[in-house]
Phi, psi and omega in degrees: 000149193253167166241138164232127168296143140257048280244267153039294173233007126121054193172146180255120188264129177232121179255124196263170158309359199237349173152206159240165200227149190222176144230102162310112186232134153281163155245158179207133180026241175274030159228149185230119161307089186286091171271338206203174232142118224192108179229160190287135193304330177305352206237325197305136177057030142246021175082035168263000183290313197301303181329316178299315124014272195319306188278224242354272185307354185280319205279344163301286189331298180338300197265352158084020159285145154256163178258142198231117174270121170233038156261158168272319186262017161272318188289330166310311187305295183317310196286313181289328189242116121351276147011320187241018180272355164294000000 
């Protein structure tokens, strides 16, 4: 499964057989605020919120935002991978 910005609407996309899966972001200046985080209940514990997780905060950092998790499961991600806690 692939991700896609939807830059538009403000959220990083995953389209499953079961519906789409989201990471929701505001931006305020160089940081983009993960507020929300949505994957279709039929989809839950096969790792695609992380994946979706995971290319977001790879593709902000990219583009040289920093990032602030204020969803509870970008902050659970973030606590388990270390690696995205700068």
């Amino acid at each position: 499964m692939s991700v896609t910005h939807n830059a538009p609407l403000g959220r990083y996309e995953i389209e499953t057989e079961h519906g789409l899966a989201v990471a929701v972001y505001t931006q305020q200046g160089d940081r983009l605020i993960f507020t929300h985080t949505e994957v279709p209940p039929a989809d839950e514990g096969k790792g695609i919120g992380s994946q979706l997780v995971r290319a977001a905060l790879d593709d902000a950092r990219q583009r040289g935002f920093k990032i602030v998790p204020a969803c509870s499961f970008v902050v659970d991600f973030v606590r388990r991978h270390p690696e995205y806690a700068a």
